[in-house]
C-alpha positions in Angstrom: 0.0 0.0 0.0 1.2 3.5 -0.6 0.7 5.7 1.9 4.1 7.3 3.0 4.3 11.7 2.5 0.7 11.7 2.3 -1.2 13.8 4.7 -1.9 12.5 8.4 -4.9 13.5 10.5 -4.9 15.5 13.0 -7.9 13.8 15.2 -5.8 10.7 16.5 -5.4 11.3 20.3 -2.7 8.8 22.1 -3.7 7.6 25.4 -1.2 5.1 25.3 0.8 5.1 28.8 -1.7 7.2 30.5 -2.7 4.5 32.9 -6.1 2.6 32.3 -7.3 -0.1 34.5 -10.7 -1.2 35.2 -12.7 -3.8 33.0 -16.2 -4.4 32.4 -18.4 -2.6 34.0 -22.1 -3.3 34.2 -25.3 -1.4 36.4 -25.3 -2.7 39.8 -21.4 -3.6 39.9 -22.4 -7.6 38.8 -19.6 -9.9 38.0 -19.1 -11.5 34.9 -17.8 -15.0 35.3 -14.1 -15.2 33.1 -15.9 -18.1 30.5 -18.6 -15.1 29.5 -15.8 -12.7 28.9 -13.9 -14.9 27.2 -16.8 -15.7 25.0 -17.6 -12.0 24.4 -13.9 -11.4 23.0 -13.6 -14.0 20.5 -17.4 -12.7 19.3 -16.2 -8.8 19.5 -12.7 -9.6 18.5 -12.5 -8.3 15.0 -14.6 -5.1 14.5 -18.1 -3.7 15.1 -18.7 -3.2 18.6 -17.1 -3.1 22.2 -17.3 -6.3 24.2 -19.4 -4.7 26.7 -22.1 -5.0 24.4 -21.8 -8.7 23.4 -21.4 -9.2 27.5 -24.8 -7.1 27.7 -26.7 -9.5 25.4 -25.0 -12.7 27.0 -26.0 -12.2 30.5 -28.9 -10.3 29.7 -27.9 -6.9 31.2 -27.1 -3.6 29.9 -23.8 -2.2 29.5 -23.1 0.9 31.6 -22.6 4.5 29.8 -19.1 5.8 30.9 -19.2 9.2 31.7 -15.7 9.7 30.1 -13.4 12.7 31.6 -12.5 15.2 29.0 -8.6 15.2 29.4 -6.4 17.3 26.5 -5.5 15.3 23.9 -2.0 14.1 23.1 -0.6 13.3 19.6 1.6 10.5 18.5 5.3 11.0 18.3 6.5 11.9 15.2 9.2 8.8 15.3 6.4 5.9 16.1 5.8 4.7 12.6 2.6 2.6 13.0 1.0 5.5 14.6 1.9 7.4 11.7 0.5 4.9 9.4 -3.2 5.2 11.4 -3.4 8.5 10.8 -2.7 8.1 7.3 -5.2 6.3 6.7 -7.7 8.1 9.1 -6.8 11.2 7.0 -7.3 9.1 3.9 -11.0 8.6 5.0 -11.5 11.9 5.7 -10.9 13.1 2.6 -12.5 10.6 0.5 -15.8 11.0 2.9 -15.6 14.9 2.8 -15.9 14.5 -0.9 -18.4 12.3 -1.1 -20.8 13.6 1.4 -19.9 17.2 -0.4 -21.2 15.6 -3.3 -24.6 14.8 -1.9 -25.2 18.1 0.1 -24.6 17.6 2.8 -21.2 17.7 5.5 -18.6 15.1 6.8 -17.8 15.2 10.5 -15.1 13.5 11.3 -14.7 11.0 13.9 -11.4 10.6 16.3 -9.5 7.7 16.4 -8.1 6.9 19.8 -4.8 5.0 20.2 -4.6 3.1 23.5 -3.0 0.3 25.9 -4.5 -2.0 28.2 -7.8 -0.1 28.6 -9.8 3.1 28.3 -12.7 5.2 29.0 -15.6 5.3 26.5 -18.7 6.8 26.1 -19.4 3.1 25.2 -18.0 1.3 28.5 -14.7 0.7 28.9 -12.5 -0.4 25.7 -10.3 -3.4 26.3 -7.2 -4.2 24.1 -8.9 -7.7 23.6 -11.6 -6.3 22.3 -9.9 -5.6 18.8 -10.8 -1.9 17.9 -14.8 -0.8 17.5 -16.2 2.4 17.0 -18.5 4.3 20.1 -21.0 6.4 18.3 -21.7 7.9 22.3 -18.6 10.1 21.5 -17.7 9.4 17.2 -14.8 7.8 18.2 -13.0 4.9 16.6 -10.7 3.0 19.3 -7.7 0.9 18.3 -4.6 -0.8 20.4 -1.9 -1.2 17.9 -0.4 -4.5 18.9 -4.2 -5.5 18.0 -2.4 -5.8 14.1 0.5 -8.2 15.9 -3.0 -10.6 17.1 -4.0 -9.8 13.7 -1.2 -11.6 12.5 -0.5 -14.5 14.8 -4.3 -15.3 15.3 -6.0 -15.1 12.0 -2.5 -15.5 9.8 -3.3 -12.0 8.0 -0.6 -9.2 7.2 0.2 -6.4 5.2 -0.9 -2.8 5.1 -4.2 -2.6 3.3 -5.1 -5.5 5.5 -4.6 -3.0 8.3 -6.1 0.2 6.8 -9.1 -2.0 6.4 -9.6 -2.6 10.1 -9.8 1.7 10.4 -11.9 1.6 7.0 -14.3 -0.6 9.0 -14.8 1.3 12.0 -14.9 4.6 10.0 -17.7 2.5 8.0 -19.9 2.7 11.3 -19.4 6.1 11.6 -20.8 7.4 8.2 -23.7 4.5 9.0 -23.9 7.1 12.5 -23.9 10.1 10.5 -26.9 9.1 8.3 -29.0 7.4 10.8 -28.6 3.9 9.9 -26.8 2.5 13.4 -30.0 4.5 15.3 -32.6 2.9 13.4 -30.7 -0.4 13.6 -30.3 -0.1 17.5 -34.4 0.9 17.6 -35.5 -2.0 15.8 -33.3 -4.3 17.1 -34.5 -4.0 20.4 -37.7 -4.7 19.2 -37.3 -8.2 17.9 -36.0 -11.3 19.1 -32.9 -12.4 19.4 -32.3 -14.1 16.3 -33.8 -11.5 14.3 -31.5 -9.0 16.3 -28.9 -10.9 15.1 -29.6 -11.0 11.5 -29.9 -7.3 11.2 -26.7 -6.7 13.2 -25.0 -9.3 10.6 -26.6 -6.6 8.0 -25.1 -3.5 9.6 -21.5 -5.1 9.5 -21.6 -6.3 6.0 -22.7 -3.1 4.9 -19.9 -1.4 7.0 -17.8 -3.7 5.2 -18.8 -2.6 1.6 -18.4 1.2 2.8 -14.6 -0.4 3.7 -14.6 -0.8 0.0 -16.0 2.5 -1.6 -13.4 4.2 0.8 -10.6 2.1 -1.0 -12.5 2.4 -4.4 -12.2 6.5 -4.2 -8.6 6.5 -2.0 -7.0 4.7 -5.1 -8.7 6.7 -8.4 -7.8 10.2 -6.6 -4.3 8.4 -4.7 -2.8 4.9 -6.6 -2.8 3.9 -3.1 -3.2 0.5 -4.2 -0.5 -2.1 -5.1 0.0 -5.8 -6.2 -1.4 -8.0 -3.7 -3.7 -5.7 -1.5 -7.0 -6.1 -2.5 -6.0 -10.0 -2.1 -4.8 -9.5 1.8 -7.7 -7.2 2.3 -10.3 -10.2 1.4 -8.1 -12.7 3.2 -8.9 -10.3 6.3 -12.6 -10.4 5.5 -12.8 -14.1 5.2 -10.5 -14.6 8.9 -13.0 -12.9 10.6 -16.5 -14.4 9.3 -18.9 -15.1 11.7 -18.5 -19.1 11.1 -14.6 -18.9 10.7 -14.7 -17.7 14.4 -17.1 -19.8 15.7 -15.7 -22.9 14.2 -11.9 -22.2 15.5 -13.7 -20.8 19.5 -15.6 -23.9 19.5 -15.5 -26.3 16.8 -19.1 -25.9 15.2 -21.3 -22.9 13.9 -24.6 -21.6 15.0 -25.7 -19.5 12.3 -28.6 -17.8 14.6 -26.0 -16.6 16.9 -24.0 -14.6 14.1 -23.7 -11.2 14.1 -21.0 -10.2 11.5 -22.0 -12.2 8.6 -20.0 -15.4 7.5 -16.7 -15.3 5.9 -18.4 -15.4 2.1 -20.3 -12.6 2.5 -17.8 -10.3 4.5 -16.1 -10.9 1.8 -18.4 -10.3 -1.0 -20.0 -6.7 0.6 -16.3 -5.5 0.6 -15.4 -6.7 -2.7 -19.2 -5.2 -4.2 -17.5 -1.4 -2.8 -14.0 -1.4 -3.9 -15.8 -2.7 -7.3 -18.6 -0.8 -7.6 -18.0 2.7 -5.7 -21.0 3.6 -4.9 -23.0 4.0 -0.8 -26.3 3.0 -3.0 -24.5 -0.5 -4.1 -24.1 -1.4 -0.1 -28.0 -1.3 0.9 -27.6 -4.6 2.7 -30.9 -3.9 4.3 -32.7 -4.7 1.1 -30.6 -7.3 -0.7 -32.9 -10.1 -1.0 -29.6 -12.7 -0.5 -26.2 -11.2 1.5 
């Protein structure tokens, strides 16, 4: 991927080595027994949402809103390379988003991505390193611990750049679903169905935050050439690690397709292959494909 001398953002804010501590927190300080958590981070473990949510629908309880400390914000060090990479890419999305918003009428508002160790507050709960990174919509911020690419690599076997700019493509993918009132109306209805039906729409809001993955990349490389031999290929090779079934089957040795919430490894794959092909927010309306 090429990315070096392009512009970084300037919304990335390092928490990392500011302390952290604490862990899930739920109303009425209940314990969550360590087989429960450990079941909520292989589900949570590669993109979409904080673990405190998957613990919130396993013990049926309701993940406590952090009431998160404004603090200044600190940028990355100019020497830390990875950092610099993040916010390469975040700045990437930002100006491929700007422009396409711009073209609809409308603004971009630009999330912050948060760089972090161990843990840290969110308007969310509080973000664990295990947790992989998600994206709060409580305060538009996208949440990331970097050695989370080093698990990336030894757990599901995937490398390379564009592999990793996908993972902030993703979560940047939930926040233009924020912006046009997609996650709200998804949250609304969800809590409105049964559980199984929950899941299936949640599966729908992934994939399509998947394919948004793919127009960002689609636009980056016509207006950039950020693209080079063999990315597109690692990118799907990240999409088909963390399928729904591909988890399931290595956390437990079978697959329970009512329980999925991401979408299987086929059709992560195919929503983020339909946007970097096809360009176009209208092409990822998974809400009305008749088959995902």
């Amino acid at each position: 991927m090429k990315w070096e001398g392009n512009r970084e953002s300037d919304n990335v804010e390092d928490r990392r080595g500011s302390g952290g501590g604490g862990g899930f927190g739920f109303g009425g300080g209940r314990s969550v027994g360590i087989g429960t958590i450990a079941i909520a981070l292989v589900a949570s473990w590669f993109f979409g949402v904080s673990p405190t949510t998957i613990l919130a629908l396993l013990t049926g309880g309701a993940p406590e809103i952090s009431q998160v400390q404004q603090t200044p914000a600190q940028r990355p060090p100019a020497s830390d390379q990875m950092a610099k990479f993040v916010s390469t890419v975040l700045a990437d999305t930002e100006d491929t988003w700007t422009e396409l918003f711009r073209a609809q009428g409308s603004s971009y508002a630009k999330p912050r991505l948060v760089l972090f160790s161990g843990s840290t507050p969110t308007a969310c709960g509080t973000g664990q390193t295990a947790s992989g990174p998600f994206y709060c919509p409580g305060d538009q911020k996208i949440y990331i611990d970097l050695s989370f690419y080093r698990l990336m690599q030894q757990r599901f076997h995937v490398s390379g750049e564009f592999a990793q700019a996908y993972v902030i493509a993703h979560e940047v993918g939930h926040h233009v679903q924020h912006l046009l009132g997609i996650s709200d109306k998804v949250d609304d209805a969800r809590r409105r169905m049964p559980e199984s039906q929950a899941n299936a729409m949640s599966v729908r809001l992934e994939l399509q935050a998947d394919c948004l993955a793919g127009v960002w990349a689609h636009h980056a490389n016509r207006a950039r050439s950020i693209l080079e031999s063999g990315d597109v290929e690692a990118a799907l090779n990240a999409a088909s690690a963390i399928g729904d079934d591909a988890l399931q089957r290595q956390a437990r040795g079978e697959v329970v397709p009512d329980s999925f919430t991401h979408g299987t490894s086929a059709q992560r794959v195919r929503w983020f292959r339909r946007g970097i092909d096809n360009g176009k927010v209208s092409a990822c309306n998974t809400f009305e494909a008749r088959q995902l």
